[in-house]
N, C-alpha and C positions, 0 to 999 in steps of 0.2 A: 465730818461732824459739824463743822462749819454751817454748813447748809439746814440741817435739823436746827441749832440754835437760829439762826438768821430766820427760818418759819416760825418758832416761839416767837420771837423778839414782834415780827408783824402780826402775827395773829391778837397777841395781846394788844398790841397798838391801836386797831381796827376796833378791838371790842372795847376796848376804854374809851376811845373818841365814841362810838356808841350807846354805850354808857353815858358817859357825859353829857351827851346831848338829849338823852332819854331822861337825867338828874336835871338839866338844866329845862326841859320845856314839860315835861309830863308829873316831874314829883313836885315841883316846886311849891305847886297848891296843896298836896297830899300829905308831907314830912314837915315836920316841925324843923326851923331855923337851925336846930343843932343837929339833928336826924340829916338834914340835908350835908351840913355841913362833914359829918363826918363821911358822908356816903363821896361828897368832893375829895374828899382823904382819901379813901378809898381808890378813885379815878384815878389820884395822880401818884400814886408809888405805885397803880400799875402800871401806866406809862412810862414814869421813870424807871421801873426795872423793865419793860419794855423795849427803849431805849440801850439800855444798860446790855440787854442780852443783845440787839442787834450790833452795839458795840463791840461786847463781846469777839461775837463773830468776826467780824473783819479783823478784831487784832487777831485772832484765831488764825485765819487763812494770811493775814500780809508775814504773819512769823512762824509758820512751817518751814523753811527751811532752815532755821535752827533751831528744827527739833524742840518744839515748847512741848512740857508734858501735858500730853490731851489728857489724862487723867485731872490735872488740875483747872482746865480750862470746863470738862464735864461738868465736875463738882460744884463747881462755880454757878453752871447753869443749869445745875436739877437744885441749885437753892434759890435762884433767882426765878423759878417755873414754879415749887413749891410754896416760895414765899408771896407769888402775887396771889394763888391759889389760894392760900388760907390768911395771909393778911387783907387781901381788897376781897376774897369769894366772903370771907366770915363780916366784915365792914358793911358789905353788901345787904349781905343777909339779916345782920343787926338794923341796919336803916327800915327797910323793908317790912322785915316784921315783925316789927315794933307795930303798926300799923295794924296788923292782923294779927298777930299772937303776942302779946309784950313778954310773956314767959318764956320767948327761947331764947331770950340774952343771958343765960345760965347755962345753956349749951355750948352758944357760941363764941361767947365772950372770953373764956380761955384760950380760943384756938387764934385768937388774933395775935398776941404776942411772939406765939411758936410759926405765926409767917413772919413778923419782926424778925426774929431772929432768926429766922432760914435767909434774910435779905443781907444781915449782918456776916452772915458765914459766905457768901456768899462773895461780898467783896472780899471778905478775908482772906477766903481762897481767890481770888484775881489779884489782891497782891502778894501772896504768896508765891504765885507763879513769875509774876516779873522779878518778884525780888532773887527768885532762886536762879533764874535763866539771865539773869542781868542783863537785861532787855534793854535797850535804847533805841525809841522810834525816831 
């Protein structure tokens, strides 16, 4: 399981830093100061749960031998997959097309909180699991 999170954890890393770099030299002319800004929001909680799932993984695989429940280490990381998903995919998309359609920010603007809070369940259950496994690295 290990191995599937540790593929999330880079693939998002790769498309943020491409992102980013696509926010930083190509919209910069395009988005308005605050537009830009939040689409930078966007970049960096997907990196940082990027980070976060590649984390993940390795505590994953250094503590399999006492049995950590991979149910909780899963959960953990289909909220940190879901929550870069719809908090930086909806960020994204809010930035973006503003530009070309300023009326889907009433579609999409609800769905950023609900990856907020897929990020928040997400540590919750990571330390749910050390707290239960009484983990000491």
């Amino acid at each position: 399981m290990h191995r599937k999170i540790l593929l999330w954890g880079i693939a998002f890393a790769i498309i943020a830093v491409l992102l980013g770099a696509f926010g930083a030299h190509a919209l910069k002319s395009v988005l308005s100061p605050e537009k830009l800004q939040s689409y930078e929001t966007g970049v960096r909680y997907q990196l940082i749960h990027a980070l976060a799932l590649i984390a993940l993984s390795i505590y994953s695989q250094q503590n399999q031998t006492i049995h950590i429940s991979n149910k909780g280490i899963a959960f953990a990381a289909h909220f940190f997959i879901v929550g870069c998903c719809l908090f930086s995919g909806s960020i994204y998309g809010l930035s973006l097309l503003s530009v070309i359609h300023p009326s889907w920010s009433f579609i999409l603007g609800p769905i950023t909180p609900i990856g907020g809070l897929c990020f928040m369940l997400g540590w919750v259950n990571w330390a749910r699991v050390v707290w239960l496994n009484k983990v000491d690295m």
